[in-house]
VOGU-3710 file (C-alpha; in Angstrom, 3 decimals, decimal comma):
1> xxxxxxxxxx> 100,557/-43,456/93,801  102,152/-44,128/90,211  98,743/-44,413/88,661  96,752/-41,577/90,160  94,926/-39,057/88,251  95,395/-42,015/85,130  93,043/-44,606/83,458  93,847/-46,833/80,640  91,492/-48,136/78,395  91,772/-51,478/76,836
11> xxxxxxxxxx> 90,578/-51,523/73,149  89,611/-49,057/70,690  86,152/-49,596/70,309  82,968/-47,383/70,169  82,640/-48,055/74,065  86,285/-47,283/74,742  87,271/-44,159/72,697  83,867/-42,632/74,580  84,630/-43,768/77,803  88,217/-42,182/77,058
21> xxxxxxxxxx> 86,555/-38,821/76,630  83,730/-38,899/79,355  87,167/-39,796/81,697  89,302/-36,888/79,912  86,538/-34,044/80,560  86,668/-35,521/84,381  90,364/-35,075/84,593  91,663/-38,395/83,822  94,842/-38,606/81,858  93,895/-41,066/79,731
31> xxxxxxxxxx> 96,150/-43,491/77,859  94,205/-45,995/75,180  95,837/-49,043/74,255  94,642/-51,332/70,720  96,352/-54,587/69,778  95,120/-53,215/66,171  96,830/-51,031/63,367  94,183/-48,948/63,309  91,060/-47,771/66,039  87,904/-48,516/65,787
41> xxxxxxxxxx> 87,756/-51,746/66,746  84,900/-53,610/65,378  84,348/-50,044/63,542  87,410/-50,139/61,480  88,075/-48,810/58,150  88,846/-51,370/55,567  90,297/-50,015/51,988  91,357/-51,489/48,676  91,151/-50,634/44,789  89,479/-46,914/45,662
51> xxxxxxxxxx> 86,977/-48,094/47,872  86,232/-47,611/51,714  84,029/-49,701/53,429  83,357/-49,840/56,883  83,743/-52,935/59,101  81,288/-52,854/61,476  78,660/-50,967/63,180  76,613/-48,805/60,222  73,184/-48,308/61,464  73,154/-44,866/63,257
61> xxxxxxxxxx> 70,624/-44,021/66,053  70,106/-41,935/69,021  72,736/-39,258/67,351  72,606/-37,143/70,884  74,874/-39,679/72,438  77,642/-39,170/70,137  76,544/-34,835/70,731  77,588/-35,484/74,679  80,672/-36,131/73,498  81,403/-33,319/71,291
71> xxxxxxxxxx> 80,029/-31,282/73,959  82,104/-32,683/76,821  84,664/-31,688/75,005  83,688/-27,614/74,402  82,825/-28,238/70,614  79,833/-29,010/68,529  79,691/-32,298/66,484  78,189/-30,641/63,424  81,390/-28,871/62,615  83,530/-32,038/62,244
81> xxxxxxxxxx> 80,783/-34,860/61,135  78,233/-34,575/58,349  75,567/-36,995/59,441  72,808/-37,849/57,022  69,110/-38,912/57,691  68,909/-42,139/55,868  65,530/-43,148/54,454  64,038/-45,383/54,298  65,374/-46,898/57,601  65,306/-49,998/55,821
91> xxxxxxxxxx> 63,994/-51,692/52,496  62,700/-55,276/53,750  62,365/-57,624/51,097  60,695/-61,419/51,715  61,534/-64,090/49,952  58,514/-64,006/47,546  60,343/-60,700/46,270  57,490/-58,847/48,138  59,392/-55,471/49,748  58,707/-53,643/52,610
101> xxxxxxxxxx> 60,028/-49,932/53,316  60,532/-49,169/56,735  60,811/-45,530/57,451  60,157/-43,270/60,368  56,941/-41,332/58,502  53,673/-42,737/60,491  51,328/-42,557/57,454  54,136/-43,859/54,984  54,479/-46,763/57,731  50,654/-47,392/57,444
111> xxxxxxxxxx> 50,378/-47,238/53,807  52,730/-50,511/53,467  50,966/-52,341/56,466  48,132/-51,506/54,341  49,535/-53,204/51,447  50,051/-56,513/53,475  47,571/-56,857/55,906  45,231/-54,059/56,420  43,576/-55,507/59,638  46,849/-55,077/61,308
121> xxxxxxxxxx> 46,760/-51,308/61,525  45,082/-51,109/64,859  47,559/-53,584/65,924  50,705/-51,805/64,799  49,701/-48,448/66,010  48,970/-50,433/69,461  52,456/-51,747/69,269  54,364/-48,658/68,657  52,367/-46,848/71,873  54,226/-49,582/73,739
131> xxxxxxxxxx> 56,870/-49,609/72,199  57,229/-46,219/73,374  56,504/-46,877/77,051  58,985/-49,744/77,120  61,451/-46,719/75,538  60,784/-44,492/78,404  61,865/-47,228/81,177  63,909/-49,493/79,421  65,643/-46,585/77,945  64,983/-43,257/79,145
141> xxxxxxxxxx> 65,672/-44,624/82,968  67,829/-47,185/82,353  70,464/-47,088/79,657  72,571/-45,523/81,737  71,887/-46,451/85,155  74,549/-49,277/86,777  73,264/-52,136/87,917  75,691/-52,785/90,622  73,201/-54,378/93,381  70,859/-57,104/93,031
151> xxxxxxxxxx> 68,093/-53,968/94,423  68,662/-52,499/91,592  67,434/-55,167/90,041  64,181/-56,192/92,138  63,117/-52,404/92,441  62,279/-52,378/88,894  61,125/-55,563/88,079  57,036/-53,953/88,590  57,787/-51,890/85,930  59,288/-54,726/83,723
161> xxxxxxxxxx> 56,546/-56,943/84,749  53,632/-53,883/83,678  55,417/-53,608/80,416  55,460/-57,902/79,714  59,431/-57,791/79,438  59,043/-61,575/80,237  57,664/-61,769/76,793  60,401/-62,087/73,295  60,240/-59,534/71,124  58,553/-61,756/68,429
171> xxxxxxxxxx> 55,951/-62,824/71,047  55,378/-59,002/72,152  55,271/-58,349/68,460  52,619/-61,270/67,938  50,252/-60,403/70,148  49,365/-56,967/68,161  50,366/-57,933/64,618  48,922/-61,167/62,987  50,351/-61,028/59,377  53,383/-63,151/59,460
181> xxxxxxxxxx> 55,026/-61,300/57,087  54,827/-58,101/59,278  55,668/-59,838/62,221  59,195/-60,595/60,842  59,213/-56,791/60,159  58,480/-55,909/63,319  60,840/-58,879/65,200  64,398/-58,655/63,132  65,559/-55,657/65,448  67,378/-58,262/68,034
191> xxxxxxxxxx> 69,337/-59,540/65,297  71,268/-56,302/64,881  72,609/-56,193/68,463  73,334/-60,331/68,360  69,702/-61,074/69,697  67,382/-64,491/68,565  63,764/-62,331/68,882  62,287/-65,681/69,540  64,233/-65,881/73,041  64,796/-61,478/73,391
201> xxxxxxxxxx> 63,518/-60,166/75,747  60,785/-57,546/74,686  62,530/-54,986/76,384  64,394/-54,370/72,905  61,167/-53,700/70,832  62,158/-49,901/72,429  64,744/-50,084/69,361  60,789/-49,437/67,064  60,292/-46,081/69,358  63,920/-45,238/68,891
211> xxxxxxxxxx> 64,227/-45,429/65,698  60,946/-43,079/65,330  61,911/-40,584/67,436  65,886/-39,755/66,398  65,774/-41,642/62,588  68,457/-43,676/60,870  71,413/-41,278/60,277  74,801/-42,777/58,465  78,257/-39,785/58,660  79,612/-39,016/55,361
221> xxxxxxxxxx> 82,956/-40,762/55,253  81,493/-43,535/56,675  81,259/-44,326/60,506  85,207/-44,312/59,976  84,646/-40,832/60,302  83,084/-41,200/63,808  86,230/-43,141/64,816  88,463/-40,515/63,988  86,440/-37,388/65,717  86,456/-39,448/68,837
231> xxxxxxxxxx> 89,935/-39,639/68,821  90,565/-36,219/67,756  88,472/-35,043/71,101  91,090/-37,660/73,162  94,158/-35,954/71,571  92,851/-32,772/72,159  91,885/-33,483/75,877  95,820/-34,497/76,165  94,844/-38,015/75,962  97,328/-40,745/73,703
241> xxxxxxxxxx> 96,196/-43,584/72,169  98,511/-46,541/71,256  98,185/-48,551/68,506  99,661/-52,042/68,240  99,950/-52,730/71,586  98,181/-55,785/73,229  97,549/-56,006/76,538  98,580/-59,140/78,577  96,723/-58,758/81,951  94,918/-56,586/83,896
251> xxxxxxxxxx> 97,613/-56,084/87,446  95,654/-56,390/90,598  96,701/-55,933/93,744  94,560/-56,455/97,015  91,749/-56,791/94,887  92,205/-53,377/93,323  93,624/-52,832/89,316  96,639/-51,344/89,541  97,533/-50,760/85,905  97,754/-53,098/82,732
261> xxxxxxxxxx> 100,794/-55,208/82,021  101,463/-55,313/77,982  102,433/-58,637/76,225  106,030/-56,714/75,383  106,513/-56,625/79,065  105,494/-53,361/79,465  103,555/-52,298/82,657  101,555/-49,100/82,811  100,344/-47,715/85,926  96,577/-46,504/86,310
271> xxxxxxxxxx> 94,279/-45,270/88,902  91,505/-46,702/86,818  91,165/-49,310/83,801  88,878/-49,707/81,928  88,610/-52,897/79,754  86,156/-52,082/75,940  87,431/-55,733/75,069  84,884/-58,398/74,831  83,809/-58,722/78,217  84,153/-62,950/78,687
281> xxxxxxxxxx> 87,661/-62,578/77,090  88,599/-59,488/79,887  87,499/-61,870/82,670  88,880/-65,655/80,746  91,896/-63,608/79,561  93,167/-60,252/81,096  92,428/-61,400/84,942  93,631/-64,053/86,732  91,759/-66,979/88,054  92,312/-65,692/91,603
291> xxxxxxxxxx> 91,259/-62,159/91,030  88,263/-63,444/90,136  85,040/-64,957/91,798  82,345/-63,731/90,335  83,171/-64,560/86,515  84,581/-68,028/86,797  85,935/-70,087/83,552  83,345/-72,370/84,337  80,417/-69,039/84,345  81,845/-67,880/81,478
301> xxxxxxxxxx> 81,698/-71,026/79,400  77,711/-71,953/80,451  76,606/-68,286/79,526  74,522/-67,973/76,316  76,068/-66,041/73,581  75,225/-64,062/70,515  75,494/-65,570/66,993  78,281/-65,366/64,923  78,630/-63,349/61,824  79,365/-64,090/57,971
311> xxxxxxxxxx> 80,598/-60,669/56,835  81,243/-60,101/53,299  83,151/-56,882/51,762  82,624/-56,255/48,316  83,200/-53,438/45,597  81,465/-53,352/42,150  82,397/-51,710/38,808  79,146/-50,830/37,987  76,340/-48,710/40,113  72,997/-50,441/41,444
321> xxxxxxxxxx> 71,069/-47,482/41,989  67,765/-49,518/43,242  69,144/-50,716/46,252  68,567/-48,728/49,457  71,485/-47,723/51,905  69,966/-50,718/54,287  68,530/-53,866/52,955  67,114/-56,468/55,185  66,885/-59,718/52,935  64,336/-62,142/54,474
331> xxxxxxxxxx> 64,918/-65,979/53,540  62,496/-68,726/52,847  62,718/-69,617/57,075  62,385/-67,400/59,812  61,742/-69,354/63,442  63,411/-72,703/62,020  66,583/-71,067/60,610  66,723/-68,964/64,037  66,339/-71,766/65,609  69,216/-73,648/63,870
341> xxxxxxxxxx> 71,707/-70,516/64,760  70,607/-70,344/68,020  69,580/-73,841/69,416  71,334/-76,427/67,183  74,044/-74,604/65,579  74,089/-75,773/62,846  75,199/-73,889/58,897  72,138/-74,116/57,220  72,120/-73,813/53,257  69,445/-71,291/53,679
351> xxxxxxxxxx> 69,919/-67,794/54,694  68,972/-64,232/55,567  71,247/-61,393/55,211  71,510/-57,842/56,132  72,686/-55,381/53,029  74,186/-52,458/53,285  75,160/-49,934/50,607  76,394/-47,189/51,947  77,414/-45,387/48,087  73,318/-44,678/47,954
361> xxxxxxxxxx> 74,242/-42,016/50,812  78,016/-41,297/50,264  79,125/-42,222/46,883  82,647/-41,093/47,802  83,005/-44,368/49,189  83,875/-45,774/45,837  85,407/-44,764/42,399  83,530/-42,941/40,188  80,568/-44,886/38,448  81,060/-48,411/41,434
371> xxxxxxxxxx> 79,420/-49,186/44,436  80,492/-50,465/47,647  78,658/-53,275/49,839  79,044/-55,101/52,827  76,748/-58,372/53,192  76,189/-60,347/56,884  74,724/-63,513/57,101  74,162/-64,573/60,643  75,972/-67,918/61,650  75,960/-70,228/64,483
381> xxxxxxxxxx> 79,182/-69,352/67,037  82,199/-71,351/66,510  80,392/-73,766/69,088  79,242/-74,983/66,165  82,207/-76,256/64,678  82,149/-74,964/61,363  85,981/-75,015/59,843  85,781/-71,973/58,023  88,929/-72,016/56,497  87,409/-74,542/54,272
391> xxxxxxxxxx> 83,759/-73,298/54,290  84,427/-69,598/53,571  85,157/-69,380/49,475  81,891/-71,762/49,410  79,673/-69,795/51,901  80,732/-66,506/49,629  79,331/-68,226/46,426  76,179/-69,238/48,042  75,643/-65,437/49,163  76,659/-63,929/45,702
401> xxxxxxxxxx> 74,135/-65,904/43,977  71,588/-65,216/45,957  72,390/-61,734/45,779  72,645/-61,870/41,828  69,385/-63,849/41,747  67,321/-60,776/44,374  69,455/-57,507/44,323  72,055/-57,445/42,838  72,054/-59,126/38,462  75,385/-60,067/37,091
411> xxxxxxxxxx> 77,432/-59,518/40,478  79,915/-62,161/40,177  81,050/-60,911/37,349  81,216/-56,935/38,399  83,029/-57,518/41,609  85,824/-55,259/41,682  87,315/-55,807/45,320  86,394/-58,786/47,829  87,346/-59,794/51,678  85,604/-61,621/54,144
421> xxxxxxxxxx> 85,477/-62,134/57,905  84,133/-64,968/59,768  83,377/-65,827/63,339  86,809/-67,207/63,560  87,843/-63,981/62,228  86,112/-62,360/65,269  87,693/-64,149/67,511  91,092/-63,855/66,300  91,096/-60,168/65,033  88,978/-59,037/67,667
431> xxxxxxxxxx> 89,427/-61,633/70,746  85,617/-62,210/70,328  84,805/-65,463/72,739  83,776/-68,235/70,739  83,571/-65,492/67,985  80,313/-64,207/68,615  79,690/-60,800/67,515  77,443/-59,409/69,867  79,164/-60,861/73,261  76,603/-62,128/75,666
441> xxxxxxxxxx> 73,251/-62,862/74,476  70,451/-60,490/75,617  67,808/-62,967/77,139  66,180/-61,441/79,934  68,178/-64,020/82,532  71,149/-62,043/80,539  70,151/-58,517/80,876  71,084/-55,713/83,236  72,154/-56,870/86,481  72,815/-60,539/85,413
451> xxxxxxxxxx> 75,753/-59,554/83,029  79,049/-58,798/83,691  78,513/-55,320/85,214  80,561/-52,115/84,589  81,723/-51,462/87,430  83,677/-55,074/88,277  82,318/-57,132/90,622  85,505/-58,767/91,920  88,277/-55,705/91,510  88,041/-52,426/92,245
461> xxxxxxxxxx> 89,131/-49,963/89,937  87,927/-51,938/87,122  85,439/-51,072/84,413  83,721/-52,258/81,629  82,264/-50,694/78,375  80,913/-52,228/75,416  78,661/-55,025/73,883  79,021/-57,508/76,721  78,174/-55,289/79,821  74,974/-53,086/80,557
471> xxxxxxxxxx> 73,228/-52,181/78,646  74,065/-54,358/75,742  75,458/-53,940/72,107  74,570/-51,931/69,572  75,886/-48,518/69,046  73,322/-46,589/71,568  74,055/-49,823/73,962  77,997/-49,098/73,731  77,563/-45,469/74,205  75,731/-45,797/77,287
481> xxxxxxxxxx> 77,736/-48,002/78,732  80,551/-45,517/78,834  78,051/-43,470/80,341  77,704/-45,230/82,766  81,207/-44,826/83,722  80,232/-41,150/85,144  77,988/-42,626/87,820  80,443/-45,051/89,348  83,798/-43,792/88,790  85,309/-41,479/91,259
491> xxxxxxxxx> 86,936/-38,466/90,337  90,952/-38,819/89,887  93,213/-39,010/92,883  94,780/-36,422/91,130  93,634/-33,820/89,052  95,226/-32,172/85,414  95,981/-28,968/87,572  96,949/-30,953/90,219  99,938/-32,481/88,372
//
């Protein structure tokens, strides 16, 4: 019994450091293991020449999940993060240099449908009241409900079928909003959790409802700051987290876990593990072959997965007080370059890019009088191809001159600070298969029951949080996937006062 009362977690992600605490406040003593300097995983802090920028996740929602937390752990958030309301959600500018501000007031939001197509306002208004009944299934009911059993499956595919979750988001979308210009406003969602909304299903046109009814928040410090409260709530639950330390496999005996073998030879017992790394690299990588029938190599290889990401880091020496926190930059294509990201995988010259700015909320992020920016571009996987070693520097140029030509005048020649990450960075800073960024794609033959579940199919005692389980990515999607964790993990063998 040399792991009872103990669970490890594999990586220190979003999904991980919560599933640490929801196991801590169940009596767990929880040990967290990440092969990086730093935690955070995707959500790690990056900092050079005075400035701080974020790596990953920045868009905010659904605030109460990261609350549960706090709470589990006898404290209230509020006293140790400062999270902002951002508005608007997002400044959406077309290619004609038309812009778009999204925002969570209902008139403001039908004063710029107005200004585009004002025959669409029945149709948006139609969209958002379903929008808010696919919320109260799709999320309400099932976020954090396991989908362990095909019945749990079947027993709500009525509902799914009532609220046309067979539909994409972009067709849902299309059949209340005619203005193509809108409909791009209304579809681009997916593409934040690693979704094509010509092949999503609708079920993620909740995220509209969502959005309305918590808002866009962003903590001061950056979501850095997130990172570290988490992991001041493990500490102070007596968990440990371990930095720079990789784990190897995933031990399993008679089909249970038993513990985690490191790749310094290391092997630490556990009752439970719990794996927050990408979930096709826990099953190609962390278990073996024989442990294993459910997610074969050969499974594993056919799924579909999310697009890869073109991530650029940048700091400026002078301010660009115009530009919202969020900036969704919509190219001359929409369906055809989707298409070649997607389907043919292929780097098109073209692009559209996601812009954030978090100095327009916390300009502590930077020195006095710069601004900081991150930039993605979404990119075909490395199924593609693409050697980025020699693309990157080229790719980067493209992007700045775009940006100094729409956003951003005389950029090239203010940038301060500059790094990039591509989806062969993914995959070999964060073990990312094929270097997608959103693990598994969420089509609807991809979505609840037919991914990789959290609660292993194959091995018992193994979990798994984050992007490529239910429900999905996304921060709300990561954080109830730990969730999950309190419906189908047993209580410890032994207890804290036990011990």
């Amino acid at each position: 019994m040399g792991g009872a009362g103990r669970a490890i977690v594999i990586g220190a992600g979003f999904g991980g450091l919560a599933a640490a605490v929801r196991l801590g406040a169940r009596g767990y003593r929880v040990t967290v293991i990440d092969r990086l300097e730093q935690p955070g995983g995707r959500a790690r802090v990056f900092r050079d020449a005075g400035f701080v920028f974020d790596a990953g996740p920045t868009v905010v929602t659904a605030p109460f999940l990261f609350e549960e937390l706090w709470t589990l752990c006898g404290r209230n958030m509020a006293d140790d993060i400062d999270l902002r309301p951002v508005t608007p959600f997002y400044r959406v500018r077309f290619n004609t240099g038309e812009l778009f501000d999204y925002t969570g007031d209902a008139e403001a939001m039908r004063a710029e449908i107005a200004k585009f197509s004002p025959d669409d306002l029945d149709g948006y208004q139609a969209f958002l009241e379903k929008s808010e009944k696919i919320f109260k299934v799709g999320f309400e009911q099932l976020a954090d409900v396991p989908f362990g059993r095909l019945w749990d499956m079947l027993k709500i595919v009525p509902d799914m079928a009532m609220l046309e979750s067979w539909r994409t988001v972009y067709g849902l979308v299309s059949k209340h909003i005619k203005d193509e210009r809108l409909r791009q406003v209304f579809s681009f969602h997916p593409l934040l959790v690693g979704g094509n909304p010509f092949s999503t299903t609708s079920i993620y046109t909740l995220i509209a409802f969502l959005e309305r009814k918590w808002g866009v928040h962003f903590p001061m410090g950056g979501t850095g700051a997130l990172v570290q409260g988490l992991c001041k709530l493990i500490e102070g639950q007596g968990g440990t987290i371990r930095l720079n330390t990789e784990a190897a496999e995933i031990e399993v005996v008679d089909g249970r876990a038993t513990g985690v073998r490191l790749k310094n030879g290391e092997r630490l017992a556990a009752e439970v593990v719990v794996s927050n790394a990408d979930a096709a690299w826990t099953y190609r990588h962390l278990v073996s072959p024989e442990n294993r029938r459910t997610w074969t190599d050969e499974r594993l290889e056919k799924a579909r997965y999310s697009m890869g990401l073109f991530v650029w880091y940048f700091g400026t020496k002078k301010k660009y007080p115009d530009v919202a926190h969020h900036t969704i930059l919509l190219g001359p294509r929409y369906r055809e370059l989707l298409e070649d990201i997607f389907e043919k995988k292929v780097l098109a010259d073209d692009f559209s890019m996601y812009l954030h700015r978090p100095t327009a909320t916390d300009p502590s992020l930077a020195p006095e009088g710069c601004d900081g920016f991150y930039v993605l571009s979404p990119v075909p996987h490395l199924d593609a191809g693409v050697d980025w070693a020699e693309r990157a520097e080229s790719y980067r140029k493209a992007i700045s001159a775009e940006l100094s030509r729409t956003m951003l005048p005389g950029l090239e020649e203010n940038l301060v600070t500059s790094r990039v990450l591509t989806p062969q960075g993914f995959q070999d800073e964060y073990l990312s298969f094929k270097g997608a960024a959103f693990s598994i794609e969420p089509v609807l033959t991809q979505s609840a029951w037919f991914r990789p579940h959290n609660e292993s199919e194959d091995i018992q005692g193994l979990y798994l949080v984050g992007a490529g389980t239910h429900p999905g990515a996304g921060l709300p999607g990561v954080l109830c996937s730990a969730k999950v964790l309190d419906r189908v993990v047993p209580a410890p063998s032994v207890t804290r006062a036990g011990v």
